[in-house]
N, C-alpha and C positions, 0 to 999 in steps of 0.2 A: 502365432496365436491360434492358427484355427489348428492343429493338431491337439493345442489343451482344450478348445471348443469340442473336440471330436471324445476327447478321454472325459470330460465333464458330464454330470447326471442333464435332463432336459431341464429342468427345475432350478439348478443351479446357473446353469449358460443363459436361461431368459434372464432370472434375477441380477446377474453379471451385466448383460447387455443393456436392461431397461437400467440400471444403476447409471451405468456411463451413458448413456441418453443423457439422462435428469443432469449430470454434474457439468456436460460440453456446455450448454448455455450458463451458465455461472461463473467460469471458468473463460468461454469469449468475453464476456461482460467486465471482466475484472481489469484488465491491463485497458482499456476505452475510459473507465471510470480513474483509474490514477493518471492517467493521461490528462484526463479535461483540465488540467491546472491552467494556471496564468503567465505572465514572464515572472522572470529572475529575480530573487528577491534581494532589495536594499543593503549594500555593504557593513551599514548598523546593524543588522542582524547575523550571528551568530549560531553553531551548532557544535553541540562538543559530544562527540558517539565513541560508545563503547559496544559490547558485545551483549548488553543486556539492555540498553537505553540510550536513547539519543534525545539530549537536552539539547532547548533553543532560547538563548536570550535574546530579546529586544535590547538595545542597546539605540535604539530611536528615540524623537520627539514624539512622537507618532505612535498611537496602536495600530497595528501587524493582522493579517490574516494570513497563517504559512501552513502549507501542508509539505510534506518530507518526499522525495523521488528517492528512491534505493535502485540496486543494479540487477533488480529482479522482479522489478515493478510493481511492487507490494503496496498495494493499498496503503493512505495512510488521511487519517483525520484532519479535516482542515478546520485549527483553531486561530481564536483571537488574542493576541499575545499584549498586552499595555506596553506601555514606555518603560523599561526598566524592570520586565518580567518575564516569566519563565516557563516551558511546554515541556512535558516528557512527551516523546513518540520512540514506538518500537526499536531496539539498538539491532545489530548485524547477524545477532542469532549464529549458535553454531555451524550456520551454513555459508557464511561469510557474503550475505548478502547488504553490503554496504550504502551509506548515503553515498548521495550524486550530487544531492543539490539541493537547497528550497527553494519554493515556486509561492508568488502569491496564487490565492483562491478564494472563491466566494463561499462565506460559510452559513448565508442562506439557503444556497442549493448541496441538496444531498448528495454527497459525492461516495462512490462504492457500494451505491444500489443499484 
């Protein structure tokens, strides 16, 4: 990298470098914030993923708070599911970055800020 730093205008290598500043703390913050979840979520509950979506039934007595783990730590919303109801969250995308798991989580606190 610093050989293109050396061929780079000065104008452009600042804009370059202050750029990657700003994105490293957004970027440490993200995988800390899908992390915070809870344990393992209840065997009544359900996920059926595809490559564009990943649905979650509640199949409980009970309403659910589940957020989605993938295998590339990818943020994901944590909602409230009823008894016998149903979430979209992000499916594996062309990148094949797939579920792991659900976690319960608390959906008072804002998670992936």
């Amino acid at each position: 990298m610093t050989n293109l730093m050396k061929r780079m205008s000065r104008p452009v290598t600042l804009a370059a470098s202050t750029a990657a500043g700003l994105l490293m703390p957004l970027a440490a913050n993200a995988p800390a914030a899908a992390a915070a979840t809870g344990s393992p979520i209840a065997e009544c509950v359900e996920y059926f993923q595809s490559w564009r979506y990943t649905d979650v039934h509640n199949g409980c007595a009970d309403a659910v708070s589940v957020t989605v783990e993938y295998t590339h730590g990818q943020w994901a919303p944590c909602r409230v599911i009823e008894p016998g109801g149903w979430a979209t969250f992000a499916g594996y995308g062309t990148n094949g970055n797939y579920v792991t798991g659900l976690r319960t989580c608390d959906p008072a606190t804002p998670s992936g800020v």
